[in-house]
C-alpha positions in Angstrom: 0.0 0.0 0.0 1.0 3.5 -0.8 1.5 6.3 2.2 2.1 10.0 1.5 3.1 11.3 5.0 3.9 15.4 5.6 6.5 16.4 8.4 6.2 18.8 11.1 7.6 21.9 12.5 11.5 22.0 12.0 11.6 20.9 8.4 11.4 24.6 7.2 14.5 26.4 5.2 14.7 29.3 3.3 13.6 29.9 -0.3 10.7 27.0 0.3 8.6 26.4 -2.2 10.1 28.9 -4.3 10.2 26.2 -7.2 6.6 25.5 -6.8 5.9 28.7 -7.3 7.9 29.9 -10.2 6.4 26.2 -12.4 3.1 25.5 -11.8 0.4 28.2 -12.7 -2.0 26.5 -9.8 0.8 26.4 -7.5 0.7 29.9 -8.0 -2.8 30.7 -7.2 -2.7 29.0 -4.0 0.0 30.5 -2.4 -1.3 34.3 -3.8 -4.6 33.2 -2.5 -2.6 32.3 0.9 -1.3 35.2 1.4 -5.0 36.9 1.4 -6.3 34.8 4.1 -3.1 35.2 6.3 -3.0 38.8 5.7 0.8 39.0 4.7 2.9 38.1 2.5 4.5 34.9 3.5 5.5 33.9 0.6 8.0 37.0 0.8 9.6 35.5 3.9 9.4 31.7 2.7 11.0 32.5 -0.7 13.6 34.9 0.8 16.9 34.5 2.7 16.2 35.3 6.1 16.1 31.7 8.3 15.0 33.9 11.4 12.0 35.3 9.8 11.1 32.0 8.6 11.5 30.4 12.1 8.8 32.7 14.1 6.1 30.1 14.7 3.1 32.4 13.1 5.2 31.8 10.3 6.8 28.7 10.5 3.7 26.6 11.1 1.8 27.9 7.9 4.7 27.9 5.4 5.7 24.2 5.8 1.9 23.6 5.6 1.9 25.4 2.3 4.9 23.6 0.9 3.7 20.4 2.0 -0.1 20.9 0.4 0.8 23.0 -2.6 2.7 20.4 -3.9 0.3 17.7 -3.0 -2.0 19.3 -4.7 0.4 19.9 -8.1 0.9 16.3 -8.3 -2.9 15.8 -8.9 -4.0 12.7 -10.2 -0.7 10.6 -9.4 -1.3 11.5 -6.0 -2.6 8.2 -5.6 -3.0 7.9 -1.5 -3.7 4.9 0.6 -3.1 5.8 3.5 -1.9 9.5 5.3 -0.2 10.4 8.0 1.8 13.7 9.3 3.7 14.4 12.8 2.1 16.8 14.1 1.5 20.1 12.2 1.8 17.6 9.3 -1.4 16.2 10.3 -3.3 19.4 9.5 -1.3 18.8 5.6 -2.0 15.2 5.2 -6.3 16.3 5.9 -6.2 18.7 3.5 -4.4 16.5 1.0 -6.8 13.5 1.9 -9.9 15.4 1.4 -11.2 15.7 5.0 -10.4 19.3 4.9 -10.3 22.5 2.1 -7.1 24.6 1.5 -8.8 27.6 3.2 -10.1 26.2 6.2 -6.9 23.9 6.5 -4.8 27.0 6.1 -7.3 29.2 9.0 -6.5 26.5 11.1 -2.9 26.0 11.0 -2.8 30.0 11.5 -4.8 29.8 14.5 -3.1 27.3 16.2 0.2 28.7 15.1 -1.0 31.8 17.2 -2.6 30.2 20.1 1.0 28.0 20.9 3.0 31.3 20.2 0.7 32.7 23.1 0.8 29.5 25.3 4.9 30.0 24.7 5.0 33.2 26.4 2.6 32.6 29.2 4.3 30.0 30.4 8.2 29.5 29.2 9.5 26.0 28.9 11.4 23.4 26.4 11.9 20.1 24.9 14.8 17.5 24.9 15.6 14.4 22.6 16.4 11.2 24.4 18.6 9.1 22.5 19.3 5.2 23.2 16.6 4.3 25.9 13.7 2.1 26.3 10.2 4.4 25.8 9.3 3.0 29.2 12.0 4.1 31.1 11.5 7.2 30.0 8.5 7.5 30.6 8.8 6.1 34.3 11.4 8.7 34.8 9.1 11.6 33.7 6.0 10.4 35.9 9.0 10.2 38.8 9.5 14.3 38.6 7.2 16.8 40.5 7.5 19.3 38.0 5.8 19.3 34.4 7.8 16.9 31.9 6.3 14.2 29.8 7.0 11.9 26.8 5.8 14.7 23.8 7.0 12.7 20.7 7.7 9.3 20.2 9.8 9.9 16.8 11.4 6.1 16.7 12.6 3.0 18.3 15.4 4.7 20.8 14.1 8.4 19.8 11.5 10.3 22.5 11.2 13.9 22.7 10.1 14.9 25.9 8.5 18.5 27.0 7.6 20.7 29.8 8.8 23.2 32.4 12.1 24.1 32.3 13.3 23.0 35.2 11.1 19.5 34.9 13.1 18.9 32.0 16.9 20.1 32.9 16.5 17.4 36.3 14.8 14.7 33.5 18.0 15.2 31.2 20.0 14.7 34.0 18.4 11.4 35.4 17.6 10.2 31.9 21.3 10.5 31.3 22.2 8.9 34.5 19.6 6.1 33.2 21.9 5.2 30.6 20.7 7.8 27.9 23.0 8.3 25.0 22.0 11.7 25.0 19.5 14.1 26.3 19.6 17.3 24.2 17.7 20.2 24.7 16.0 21.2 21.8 16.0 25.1 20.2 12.0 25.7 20.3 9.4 27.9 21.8 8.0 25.8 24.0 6.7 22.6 25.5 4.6 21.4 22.8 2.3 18.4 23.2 2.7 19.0 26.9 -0.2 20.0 29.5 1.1 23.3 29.0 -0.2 23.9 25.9 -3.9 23.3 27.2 -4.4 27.5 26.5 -3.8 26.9 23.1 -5.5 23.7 22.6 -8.5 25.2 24.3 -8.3 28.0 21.6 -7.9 26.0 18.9 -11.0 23.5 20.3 -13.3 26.5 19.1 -11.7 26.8 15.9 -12.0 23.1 14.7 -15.3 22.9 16.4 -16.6 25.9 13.8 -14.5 24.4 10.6 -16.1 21.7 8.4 -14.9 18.6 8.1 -15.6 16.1 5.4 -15.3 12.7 4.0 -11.4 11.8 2.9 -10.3 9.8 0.1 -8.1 7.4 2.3 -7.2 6.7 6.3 -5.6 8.9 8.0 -3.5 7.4 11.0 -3.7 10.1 13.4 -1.1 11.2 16.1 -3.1 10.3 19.4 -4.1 7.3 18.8 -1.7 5.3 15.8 -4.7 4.4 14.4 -6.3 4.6 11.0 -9.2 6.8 10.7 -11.8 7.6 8.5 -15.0 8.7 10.2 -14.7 13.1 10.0 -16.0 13.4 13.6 -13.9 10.9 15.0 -10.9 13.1 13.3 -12.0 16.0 14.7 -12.0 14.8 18.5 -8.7 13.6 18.6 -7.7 16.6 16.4 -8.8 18.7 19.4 -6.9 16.6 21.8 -3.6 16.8 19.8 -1.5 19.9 21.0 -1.4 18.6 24.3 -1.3 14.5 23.9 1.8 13.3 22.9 2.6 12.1 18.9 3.0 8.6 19.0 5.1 8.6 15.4 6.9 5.5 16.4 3.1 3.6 16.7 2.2 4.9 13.9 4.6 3.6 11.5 4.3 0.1 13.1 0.3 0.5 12.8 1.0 1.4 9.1 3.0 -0.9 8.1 1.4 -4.0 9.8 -1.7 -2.4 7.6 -0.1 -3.6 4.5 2.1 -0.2 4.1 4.9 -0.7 0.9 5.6 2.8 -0.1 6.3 5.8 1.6 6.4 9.4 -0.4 7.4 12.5 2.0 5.4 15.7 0.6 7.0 18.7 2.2 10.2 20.3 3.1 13.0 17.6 3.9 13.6 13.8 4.3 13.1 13.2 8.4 10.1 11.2 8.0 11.4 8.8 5.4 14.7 8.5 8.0 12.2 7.5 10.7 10.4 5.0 8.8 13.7 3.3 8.0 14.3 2.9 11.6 11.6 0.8 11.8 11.7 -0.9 8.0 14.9 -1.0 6.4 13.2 -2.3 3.6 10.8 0.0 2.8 10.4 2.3 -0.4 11.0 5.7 0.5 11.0 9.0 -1.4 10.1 12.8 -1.4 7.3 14.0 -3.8 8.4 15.8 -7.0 6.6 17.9 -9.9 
């Protein structure tokens, strides 16, 4: 079975999409018409040079959205989906690319939540870490073991967990993780502890916004990030949706779920080449490769 899977926050660099932009007539018209609902121009700052423009999250969010669907879009009828996934803010790609949501209301909503975690960032500061080369439920333990805020936030691959929260909860879990046996504990350069219970202001925000958007039927499953699972059923995809920015992405699930589905063939649409790199973690074997025009 074939899988089109869209990355997350992280995979963004500058002059994105740039290509797209400059070859394909429709292309075009989307991200001109993207610009309108955002209300600037960010296809000024995702085809020019400056990387710290690019990585301000009101920005960041929307533009690897926009590379991700533009060209999903482009490809049109040899986009020939099975399956879809994304990790995290690729989730909101892989609906819109699946059917279950339009381009405009997609777009609204990656803008929204964009803006509701920037404002979650401020109110409360806090961080991530990667943990590399321990068992997920050691790490897990570990975090449950500490009275601040820090929990298991994204489950990437076999011996890869991200975990998020305060800032202190997660300086004494890179310490203990590392005396655990960790390879490494890295804290991670982002804005905040996303997919954490400190996102709940944003998540609450962004309840409203998915609650008002309309959802419909999809041309495929998508395997969504709380639950590994493939789903089909618009209302069900909204709930969990709603529950996203504060559950943790369980990535590592989901390719195993996907590939004991029958999954053969795995094209990246977006910025980058992480996901494929994840997926061979877990399946040497598999096809792998990044959409093209």
């Amino acid at each position: 079975m074939k899988a089109y899977v869209f990355p997350g926050q992280g995979a963004q660099f500058p002059g994105m999409g740039k290509d797209l932009y400059e070859t394909s007539a429709e292309a075009r018209q989307l991200f001109e018409k993207a610009n309108e609902i955002l209300g600037f121009s960010i296809t000024n700052i995702m085809f020019g040079e400056d990387a710290e423009a690019l990585k301000q999250t009101k920005v960041t969010q929307p533009a690897i959205f926009l590379h991700s669907v533009v060209l999903a879009k482009v490809l049109g009828d040899s986009f020939e989906a099975e399956m879809v996934a994304g990790h995290s803010l690729g989730e909101f790609s892989a609906l819109v690319a699946a059917g279950y949501l339009s381009f405009e209301d997609g777009l609204k909503l990656v803008s929204e939540r964009a803006k509701a975690m920037q404002k979650a960032c401020e109110q409360n500061p806090s961080t991530m870490a990667a943990v590399l080369g321990l068992e997920n439920e050691l790490v897990e333990n570990i975090c449950k073991e500490i009275k601040e805020i820090v929990v298991p936030a994204n489950y990437n691959c076999p011996g890869q967990l991200v975990i998020s929260g305060s800032n202190k909860g997660v300086d004494i879990a890179c310490v203990k993780l590392i005396e655990a046996g960790a390879r490494r504990a890295i804290k991670l350069p982002v804005g905040g502890a996303f997919h954490s219970p400190l996102m709940e202001p944003a998540r609450a925000e962004l309840e409203k916004a998915i609650d008002s958007t309309n959802f419909s039927n999809g041309i495929c499953p998508i395997y969504q990030n709380v639950t590994a699972t493939a789903i089909t059923n618009p209302e069900e995809i909204k709930v969990n949706l709603k529950k996203q920015l504060t559950a943790s992405v369980l990535w590592t699930q989901t390719m195993q779920q996907m590939i004991s589905d029958g999954l053969s063939y795995v094209t990246e649409v977006g910025p980058g080449k992480v996901l494929q790199g994840l997926f061979k973690k877990v399946d040497r074997k598999l096809d792998t490769q990044s959409a093209s025009l």
